[in-house]
One Martini backbone bead per residue (centre of mass of N, CA, C, O) as a GRO file, in nm:
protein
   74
    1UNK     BB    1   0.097   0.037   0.021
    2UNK     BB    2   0.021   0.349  -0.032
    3UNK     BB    3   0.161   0.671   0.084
    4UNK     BB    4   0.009   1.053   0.057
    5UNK     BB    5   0.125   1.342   0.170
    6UNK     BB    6   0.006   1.661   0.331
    7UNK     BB    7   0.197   1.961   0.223
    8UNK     BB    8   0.380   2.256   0.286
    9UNK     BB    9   0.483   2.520   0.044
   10UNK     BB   10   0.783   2.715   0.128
   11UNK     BB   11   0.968   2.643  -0.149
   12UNK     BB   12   1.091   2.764  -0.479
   13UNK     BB   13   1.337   2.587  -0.738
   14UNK     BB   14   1.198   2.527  -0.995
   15UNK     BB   15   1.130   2.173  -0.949
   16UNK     BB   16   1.193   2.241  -0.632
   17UNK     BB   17   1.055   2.162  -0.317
   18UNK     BB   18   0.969   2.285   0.020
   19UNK     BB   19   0.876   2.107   0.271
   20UNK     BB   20   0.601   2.081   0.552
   21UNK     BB   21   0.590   1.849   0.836
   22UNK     BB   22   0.574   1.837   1.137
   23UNK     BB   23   0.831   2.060   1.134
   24UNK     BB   24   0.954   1.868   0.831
   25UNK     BB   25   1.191   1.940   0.631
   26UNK     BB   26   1.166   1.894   0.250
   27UNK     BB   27   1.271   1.802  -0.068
   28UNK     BB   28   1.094   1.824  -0.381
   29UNK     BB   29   0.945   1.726  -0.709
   30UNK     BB   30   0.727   1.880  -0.937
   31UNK     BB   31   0.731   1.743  -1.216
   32UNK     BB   32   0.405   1.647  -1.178
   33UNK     BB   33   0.350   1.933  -1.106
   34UNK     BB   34   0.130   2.238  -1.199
   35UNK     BB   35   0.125   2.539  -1.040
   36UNK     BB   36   0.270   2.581  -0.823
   37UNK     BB   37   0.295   2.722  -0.514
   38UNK     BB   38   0.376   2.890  -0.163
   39UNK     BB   39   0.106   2.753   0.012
   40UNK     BB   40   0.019   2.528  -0.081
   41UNK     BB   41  -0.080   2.187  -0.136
   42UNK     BB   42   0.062   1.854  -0.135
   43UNK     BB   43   0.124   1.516  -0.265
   44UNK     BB   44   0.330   1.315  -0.081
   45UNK     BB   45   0.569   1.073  -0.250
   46UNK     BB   46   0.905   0.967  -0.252
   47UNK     BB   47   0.975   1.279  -0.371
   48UNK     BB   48   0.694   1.375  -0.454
   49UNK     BB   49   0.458   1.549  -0.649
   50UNK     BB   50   0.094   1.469  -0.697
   51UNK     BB   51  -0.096   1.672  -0.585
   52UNK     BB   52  -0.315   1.985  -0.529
   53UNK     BB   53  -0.448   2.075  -0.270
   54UNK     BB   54  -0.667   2.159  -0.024
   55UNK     BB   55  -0.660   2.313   0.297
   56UNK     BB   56  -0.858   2.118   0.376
   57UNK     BB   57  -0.793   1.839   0.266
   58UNK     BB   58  -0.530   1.853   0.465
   59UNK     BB   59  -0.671   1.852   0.727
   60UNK     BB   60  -0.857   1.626   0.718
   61UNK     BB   61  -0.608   1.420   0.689
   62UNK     BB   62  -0.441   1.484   0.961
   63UNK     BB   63  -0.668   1.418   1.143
   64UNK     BB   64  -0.724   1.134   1.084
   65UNK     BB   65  -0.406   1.049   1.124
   66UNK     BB   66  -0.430   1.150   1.420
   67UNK     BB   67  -0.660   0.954   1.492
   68UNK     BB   68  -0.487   0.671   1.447
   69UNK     BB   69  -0.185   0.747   1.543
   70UNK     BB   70  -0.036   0.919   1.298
   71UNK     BB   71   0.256   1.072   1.264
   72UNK     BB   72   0.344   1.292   1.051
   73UNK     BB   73   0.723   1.308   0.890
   74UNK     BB   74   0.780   1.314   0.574
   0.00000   0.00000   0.00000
């Protein structure tokens, strides 16, 4: 089973991303997602953003994650 959390890019440097999940800090690549801005949300799995979803559906994803007992660290 595969599994893509949501993170916030807090900063773009061509096509990589660094993006922020529960206090860590990661450098991730862009490549299959346009039009990414800073302060968006993606969909991020082994160093890939896989799309970019909404700050709503990223908390609500969050809060499940951490209702079954799951925290996220990048």
């Amino acid at each position: 089973m595969c599994l893509a959390l949501p993170a916030r890019v807090i900063a773009i440097d061509g096509e990589l991303a660094t993006v922020e999940l529960g206090g860590v800090r990661k450098e991730i690549s862009l490549a299959l997602v346009e039009g990414v801005q800073v302060e968006d949300y993606v969909l991020v799995h082994v160093g890939y953003a896989l799309a970019r979803v909404s700050p709503e559906e990223a908390e609500r994803t969050l809060a499940l994650l951490a209702e079954a007992g799951l925290e996220p660290s990048g």
